[in-house]
N, C-alpha and C positions, 0 to 999 in steps of 0.2 A: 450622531458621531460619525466619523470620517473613519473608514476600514483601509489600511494599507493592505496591501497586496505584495506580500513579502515572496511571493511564488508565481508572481502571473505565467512566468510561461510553461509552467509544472502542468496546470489544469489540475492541480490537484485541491480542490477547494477545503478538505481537511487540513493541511498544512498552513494554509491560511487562519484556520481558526485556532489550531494551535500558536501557533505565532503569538496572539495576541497575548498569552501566556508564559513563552518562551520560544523567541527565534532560534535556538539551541536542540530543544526539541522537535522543532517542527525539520529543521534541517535533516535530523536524525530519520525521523521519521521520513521523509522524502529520500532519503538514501534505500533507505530501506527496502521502499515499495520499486525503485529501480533496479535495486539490487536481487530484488525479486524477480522480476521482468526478465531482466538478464536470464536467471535460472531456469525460467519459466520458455524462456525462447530456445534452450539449448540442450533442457530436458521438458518438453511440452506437457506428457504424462508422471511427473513425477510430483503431483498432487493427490489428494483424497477424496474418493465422489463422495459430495456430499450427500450421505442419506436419505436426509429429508427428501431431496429432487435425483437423486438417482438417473445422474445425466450425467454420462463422463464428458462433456463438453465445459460442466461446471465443475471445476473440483476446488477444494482449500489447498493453500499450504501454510506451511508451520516452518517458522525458521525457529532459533535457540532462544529466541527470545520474548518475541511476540507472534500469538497464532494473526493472520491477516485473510481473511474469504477475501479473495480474488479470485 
């Protein structure tokens, strides 16, 4: 089967695989993760170290809608 590549220049290879599903969602979701990024660039620490690894170098964030570990 031939895989379109609904995101190539995202590099996000999730949104691709959502795609196959729904180009709708996957869009979504690619907003999302940028829109995170954004946040992420403008307040760096405003994530939660994750526990497990207890590296504030790694931390989660949590937007309203979906938690995302990045």
């Amino acid at each position: 089967m031939n895989e379109a590549q609904y995101f190539p220049s995202t590099n996000l290879p999730n949104a691709n695989f959502i795609a196959r599903d729904s180009v709708y969602y996957a869009q979504m979701f690619t907003t999302e993760v940028f829109e995170a990024v954004d946040r992420l660039e403008l307040f760096s620490e405003s994530g939660r170290v994750v526990p497990e690894l207890n590296r504030k170098e790694i931390q989660t964030i949590k937007d309203n809608k979906v938690n995302h570990g990045i």
